[in-house]
C-alpha positions as CSV (number, residue, x, y, z in Angstrom):
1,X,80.8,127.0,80.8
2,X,84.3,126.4,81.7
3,X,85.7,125.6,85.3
4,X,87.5,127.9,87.3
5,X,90.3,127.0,88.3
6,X,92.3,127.9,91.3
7,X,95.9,129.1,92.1
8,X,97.9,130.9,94.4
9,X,101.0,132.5,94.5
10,X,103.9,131.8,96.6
11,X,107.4,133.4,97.1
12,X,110.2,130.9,96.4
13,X,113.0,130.2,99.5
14,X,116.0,131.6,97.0
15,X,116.4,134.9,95.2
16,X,117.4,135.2,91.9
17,X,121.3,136.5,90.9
18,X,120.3,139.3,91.2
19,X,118.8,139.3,94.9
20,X,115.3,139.8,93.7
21,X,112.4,137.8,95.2
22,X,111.0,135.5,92.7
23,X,107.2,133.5,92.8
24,X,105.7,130.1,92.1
25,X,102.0,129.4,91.6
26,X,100.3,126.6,92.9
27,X,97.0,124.8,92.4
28,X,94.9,125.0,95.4
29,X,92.1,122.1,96.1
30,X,88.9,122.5,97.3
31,X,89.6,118.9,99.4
32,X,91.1,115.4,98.4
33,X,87.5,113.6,96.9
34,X,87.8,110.1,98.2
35,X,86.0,106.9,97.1
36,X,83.0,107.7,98.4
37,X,82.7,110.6,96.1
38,X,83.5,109.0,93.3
39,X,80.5,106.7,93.6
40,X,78.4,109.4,94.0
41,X,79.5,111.1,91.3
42,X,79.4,108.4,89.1
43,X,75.6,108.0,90.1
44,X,74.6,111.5,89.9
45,X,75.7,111.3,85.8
46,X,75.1,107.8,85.2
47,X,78.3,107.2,83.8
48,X,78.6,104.2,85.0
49,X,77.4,101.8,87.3
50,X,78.9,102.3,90.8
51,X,78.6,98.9,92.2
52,X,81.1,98.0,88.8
53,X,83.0,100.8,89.7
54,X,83.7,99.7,93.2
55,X,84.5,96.0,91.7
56,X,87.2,97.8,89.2
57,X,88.9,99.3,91.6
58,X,89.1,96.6,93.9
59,X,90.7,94.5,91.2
60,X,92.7,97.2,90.0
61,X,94.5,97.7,92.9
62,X,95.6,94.3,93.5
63,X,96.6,93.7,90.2
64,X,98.5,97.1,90.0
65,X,100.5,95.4,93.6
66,X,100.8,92.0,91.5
67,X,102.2,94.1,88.8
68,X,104.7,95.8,90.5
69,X,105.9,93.0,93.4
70,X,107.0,91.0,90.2
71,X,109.1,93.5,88.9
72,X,107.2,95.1,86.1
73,X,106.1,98.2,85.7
74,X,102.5,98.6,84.8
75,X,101.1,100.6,81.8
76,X,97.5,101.6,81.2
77,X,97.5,103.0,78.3
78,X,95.5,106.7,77.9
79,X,96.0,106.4,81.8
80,X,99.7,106.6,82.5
81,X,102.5,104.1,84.0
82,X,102.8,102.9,87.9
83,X,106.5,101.9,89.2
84,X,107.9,100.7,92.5
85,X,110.1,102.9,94.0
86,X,112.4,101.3,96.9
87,X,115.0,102.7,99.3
88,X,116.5,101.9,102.5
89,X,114.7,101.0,105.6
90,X,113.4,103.4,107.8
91,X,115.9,103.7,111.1
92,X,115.5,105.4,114.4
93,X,117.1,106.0,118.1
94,X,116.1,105.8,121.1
95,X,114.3,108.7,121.3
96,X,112.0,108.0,118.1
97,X,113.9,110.4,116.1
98,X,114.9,109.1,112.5
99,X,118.0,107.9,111.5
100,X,120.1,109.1,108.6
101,X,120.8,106.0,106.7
102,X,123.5,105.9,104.5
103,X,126.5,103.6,103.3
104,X,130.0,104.0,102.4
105,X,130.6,100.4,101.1
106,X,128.1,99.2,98.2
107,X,129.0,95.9,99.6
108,X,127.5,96.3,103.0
109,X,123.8,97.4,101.5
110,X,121.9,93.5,101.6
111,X,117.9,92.6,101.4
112,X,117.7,93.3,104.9
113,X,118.2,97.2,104.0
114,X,115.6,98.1,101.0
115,X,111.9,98.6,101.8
116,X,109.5,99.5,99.3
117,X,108.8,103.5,99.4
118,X,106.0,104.4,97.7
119,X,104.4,103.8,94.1
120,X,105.4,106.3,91.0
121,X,102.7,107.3,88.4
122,X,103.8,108.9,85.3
123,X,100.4,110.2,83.4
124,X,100.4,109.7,80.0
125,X,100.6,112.3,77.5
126,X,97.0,111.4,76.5
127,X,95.4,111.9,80.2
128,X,97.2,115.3,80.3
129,X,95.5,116.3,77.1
130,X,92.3,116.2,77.9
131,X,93.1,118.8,80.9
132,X,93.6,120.7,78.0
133,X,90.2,120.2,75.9
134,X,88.3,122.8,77.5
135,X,89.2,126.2,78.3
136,X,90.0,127.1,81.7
137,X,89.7,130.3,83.7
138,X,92.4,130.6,86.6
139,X,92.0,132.8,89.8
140,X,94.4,133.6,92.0
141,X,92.8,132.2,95.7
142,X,95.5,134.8,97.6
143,X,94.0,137.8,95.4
144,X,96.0,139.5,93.0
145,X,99.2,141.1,94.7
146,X,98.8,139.1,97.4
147,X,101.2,136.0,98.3
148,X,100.5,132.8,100.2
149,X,102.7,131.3,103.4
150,X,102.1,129.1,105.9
151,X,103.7,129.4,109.8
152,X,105.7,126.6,110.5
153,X,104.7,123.5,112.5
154,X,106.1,120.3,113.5
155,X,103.6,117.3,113.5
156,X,103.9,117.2,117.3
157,X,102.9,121.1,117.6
158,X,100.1,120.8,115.1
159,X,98.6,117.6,117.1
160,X,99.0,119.5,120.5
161,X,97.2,122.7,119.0
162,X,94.4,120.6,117.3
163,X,93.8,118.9,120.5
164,X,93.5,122.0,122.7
165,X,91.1,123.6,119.5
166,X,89.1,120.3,119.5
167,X,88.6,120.0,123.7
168,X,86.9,123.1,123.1
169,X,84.6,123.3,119.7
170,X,84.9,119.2,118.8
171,X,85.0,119.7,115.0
172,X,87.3,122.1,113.1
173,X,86.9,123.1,109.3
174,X,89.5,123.7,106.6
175,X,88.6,127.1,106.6
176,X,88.8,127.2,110.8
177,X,92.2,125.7,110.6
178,X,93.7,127.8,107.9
179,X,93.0,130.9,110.8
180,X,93.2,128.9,113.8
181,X,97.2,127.9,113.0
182,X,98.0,130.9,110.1
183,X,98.5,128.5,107.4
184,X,97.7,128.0,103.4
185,X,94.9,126.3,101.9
186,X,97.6,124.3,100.7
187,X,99.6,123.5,103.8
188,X,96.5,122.9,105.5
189,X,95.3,120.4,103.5
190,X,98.4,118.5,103.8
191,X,98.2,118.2,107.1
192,X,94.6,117.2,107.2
193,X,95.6,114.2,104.7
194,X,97.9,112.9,106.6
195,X,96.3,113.1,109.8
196,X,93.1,111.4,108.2
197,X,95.4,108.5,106.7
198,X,96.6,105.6,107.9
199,X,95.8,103.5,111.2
200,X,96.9,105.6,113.5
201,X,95.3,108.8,112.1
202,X,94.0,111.3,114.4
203,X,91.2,112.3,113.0
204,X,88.2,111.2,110.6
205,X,86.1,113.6,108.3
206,X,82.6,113.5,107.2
207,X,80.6,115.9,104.5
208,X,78.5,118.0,105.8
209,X,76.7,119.8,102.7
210,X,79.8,121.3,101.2
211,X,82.1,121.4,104.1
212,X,84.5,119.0,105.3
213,X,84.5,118.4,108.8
214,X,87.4,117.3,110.9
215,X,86.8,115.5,114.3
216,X,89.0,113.0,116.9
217,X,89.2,109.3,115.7
């Protein structure tokens, strides 16, 4: 049997020449699967022994930082291709509020202004064709006719709102928060990700049977 996959559809910010509303789809996800899942997965269908696993990652990870720190970019084939992206450093007032950076003379820019950004990964064309081995079914999560949008929050709002929502019930849901605020599947798992991530994140989650659930750090 193949999966289902699921989608929802999204009106895009600009009209076309005509003044017509046009649409995106996107993929929606259940929830990000983390390590942890991945090891149980990897038990349930004895693929492969998860105690290796864990050791292949760990090495993987450092050697992917090695990689990259010595100015290489790192290839795995059937995998895809990791990169170090840099950019300036991160500014801000007085206030906490971020700082445009920007330079008119190249000749001002020194070591003392790049940070590393993140880490690219470009998948290869093998990786992407074993999406396409199977065939899929797609659904449309908003229903057909139907399109997807999120309300509006700033990081600040959204931590307020969880706190008040959390003083009362002490756990929240995906599904509770998508109401709870008026937001996408989608926006709301952004949010969750980054306030589960990182050392200061807010909150931690735990499985309970199929259900992710959300509660204060």
């Amino acid at each position: 049997m193949s999966k289902t996959i699921q989608f929802s559809v999204h009106r895009n910010p600009l009209k076309d020449a005509e003044g017509k509303d046009t649409f995106q789809v996107r993929h929606e996800n259940f929830y990000t699967a983390r390590r942890k899942d991945l090891m149980h997965h990897l038990q349930m269908h004895n693929s492969m022994n998860p105690e290796m696993m864990e050791l292949a990652l760990n090495v993987l990870s450092s050697e992917i930082v090695d990689f990259l720190t010595d100015n290489k970019r790192l290839h795995l084939e059937g995998i895809g291709t990791f990169s170090l992206k840099v950019g300036f450093k991160k500014r801000f007032d007085e206030d906490g509020n971020e700082l445009k950076t920007q330079f008119t003379n190249a000749a001002d820019i020194t070591g003392n202004d790049v940070a590393i950004e993140t880490i690219n990964f470009t998948p290869d064309k093998a990786l992407l064709d074993k999406l396409n081995l199977d065939g899929y079914h797609f659904t449309n999560k908003t229903g057909r006719g139907s399109v997807g949008h999120s309300v509006i929050y700033t990081k600040e709002q959204i931590i307020r709102q969880l706190n008040i929502y959390l003083d009362e019930h002490q756990i929240i849901t995906r599904s509770q928060m998508m109401h709870y605020f008026g937001m996408t599947q989608h926006m709301v798992l952004k949010w969750l990700e980054e306030l589960t991530s990182g050392p200061e994140a807010m909150l931690t989650c735990t499985k309970v049977g199929t259900t992710m659930v959300y509660k204060r750090k």
